[in-house]
C-alpha positions in Angstrom: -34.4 -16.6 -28.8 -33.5 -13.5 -27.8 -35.1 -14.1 -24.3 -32.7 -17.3 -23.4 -29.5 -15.7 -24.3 -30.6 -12.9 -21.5 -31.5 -15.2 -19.1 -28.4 -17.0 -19.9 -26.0 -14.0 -19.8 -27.7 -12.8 -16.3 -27.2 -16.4 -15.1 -23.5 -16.5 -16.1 -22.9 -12.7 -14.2 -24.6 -13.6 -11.0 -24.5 -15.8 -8.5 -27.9 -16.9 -6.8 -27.5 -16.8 -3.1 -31.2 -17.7 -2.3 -34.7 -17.4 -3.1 -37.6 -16.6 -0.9 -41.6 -16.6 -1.7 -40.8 -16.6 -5.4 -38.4 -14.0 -5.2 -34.9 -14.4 -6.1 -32.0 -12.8 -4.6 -28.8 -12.3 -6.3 -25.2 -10.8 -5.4 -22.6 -10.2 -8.3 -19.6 -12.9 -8.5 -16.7 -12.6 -5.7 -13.8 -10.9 -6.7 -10.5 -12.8 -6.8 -8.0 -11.7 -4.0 -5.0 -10.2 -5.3 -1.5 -10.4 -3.1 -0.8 -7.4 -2.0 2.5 -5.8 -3.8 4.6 -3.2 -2.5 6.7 -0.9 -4.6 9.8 1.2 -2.2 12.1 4.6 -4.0 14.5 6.6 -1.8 15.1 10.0 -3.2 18.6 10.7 -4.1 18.7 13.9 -1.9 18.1 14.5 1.7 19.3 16.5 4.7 21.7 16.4 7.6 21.0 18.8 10.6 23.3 20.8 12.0 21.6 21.3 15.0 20.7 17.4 16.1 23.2 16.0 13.6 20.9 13.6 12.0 20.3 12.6 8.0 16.6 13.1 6.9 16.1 10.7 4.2 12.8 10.2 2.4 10.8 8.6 -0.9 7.9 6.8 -1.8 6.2 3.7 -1.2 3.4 2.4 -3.8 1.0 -0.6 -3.1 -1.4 -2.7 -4.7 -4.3 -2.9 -1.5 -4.8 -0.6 1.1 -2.2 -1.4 4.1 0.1 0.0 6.8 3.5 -0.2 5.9 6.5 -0.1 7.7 9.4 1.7 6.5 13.3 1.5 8.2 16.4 0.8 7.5 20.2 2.4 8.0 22.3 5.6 7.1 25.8 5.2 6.9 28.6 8.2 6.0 31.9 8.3 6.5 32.9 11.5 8.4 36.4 12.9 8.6 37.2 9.2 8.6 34.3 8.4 11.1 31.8 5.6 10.4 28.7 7.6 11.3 26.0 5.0 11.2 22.3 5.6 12.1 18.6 3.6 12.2 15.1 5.4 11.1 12.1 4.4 10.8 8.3 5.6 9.7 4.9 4.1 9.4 2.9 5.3 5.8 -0.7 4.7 5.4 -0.3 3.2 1.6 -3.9 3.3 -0.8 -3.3 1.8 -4.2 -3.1 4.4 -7.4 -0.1 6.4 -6.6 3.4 6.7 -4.5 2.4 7.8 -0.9 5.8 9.8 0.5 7.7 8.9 3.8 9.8 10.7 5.6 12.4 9.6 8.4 15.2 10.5 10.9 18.5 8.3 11.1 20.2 9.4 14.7 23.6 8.5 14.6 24.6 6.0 16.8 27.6 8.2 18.1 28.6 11.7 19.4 29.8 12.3 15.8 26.8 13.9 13.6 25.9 13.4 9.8 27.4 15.4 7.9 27.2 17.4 4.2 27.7 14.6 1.3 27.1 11.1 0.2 25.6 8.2 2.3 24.4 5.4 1.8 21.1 4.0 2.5 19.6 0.8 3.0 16.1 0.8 3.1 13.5 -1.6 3.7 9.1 -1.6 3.8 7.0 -4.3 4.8 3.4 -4.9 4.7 1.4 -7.5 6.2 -1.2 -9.1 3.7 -3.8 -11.1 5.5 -4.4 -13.5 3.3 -0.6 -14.1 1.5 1.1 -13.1 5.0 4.4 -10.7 5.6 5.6 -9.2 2.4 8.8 -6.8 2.4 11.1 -5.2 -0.5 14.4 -4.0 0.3 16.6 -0.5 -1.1 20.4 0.5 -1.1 20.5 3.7 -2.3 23.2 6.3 -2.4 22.0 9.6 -1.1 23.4 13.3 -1.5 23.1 15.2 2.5 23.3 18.5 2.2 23.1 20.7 5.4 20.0 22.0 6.5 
């Protein structure tokens, strides 16, 4: 008795993939594919330079399989009445199990440079996912420059 319900649970946990000259060889069960998830934070704080005049904005990105993802998005302030508007971008090697940080540089579009206090930020990350194709999750965030 004992004997079959081994047999039985081995059978169940395995699949047989072949057997040669009365041995048999087995490989455990294939693991169901997951989509791949991405998870995106901007930090409330960041910098604007006073030497090149751009906002450093960073965060996080989290994911749920390994991927490349591509971080970007806008920086808008309003300067001494000035629309100061700027694009950044980053590429972050994401591994599943914790936020991997980014880091990016808006250049304003401009002569007129970032500048100390609020901006707002709109942020998007995208991931490609083989199997479940483009996936992207999108930010606005307001951000505190200080001068750096």
């Amino acid at each position: 008795m004992r004997r079959t319900w081994r047999r039985a649970a081995l059978a169940a946990s395995l699949s047989i993939t072949g057997a040669l000259g009365g041995f048999v060889a087995a490989a455990p069960a294939q693991a169901e594919t997951v989509p791949l998830e991405l998870g995106l934070t901007v930090a409330p704080d960041g910098t604007a330079s006073t030497i090149s005049g751009k906002a450093i904005v960073h965060g996080t990105v989290t994911c749920s399989q390994p991927t490349t993802v591509t971080v970007g998005g806008v920086v808008d302030q309003v300067v001494k009445k000035v629309l100061v508007r700027g694009r950044f971008g980053a590429l972050v090697d994401c591994t599943p199990g914790a936020p991997v940080a980014w880091t990016a540089a808006a250049t304003p579009n401009d002569t007129t440079p970032f500048g100390k206090g609020l901006a707002e930020v709109s942020t998007e990350a995208s991931a490609y996912d083989g199997e479940y194709q483009q996936y992207w999750v999108y930010d606005t965030s307001i951000v505190d420059l200080v001068k750096s």
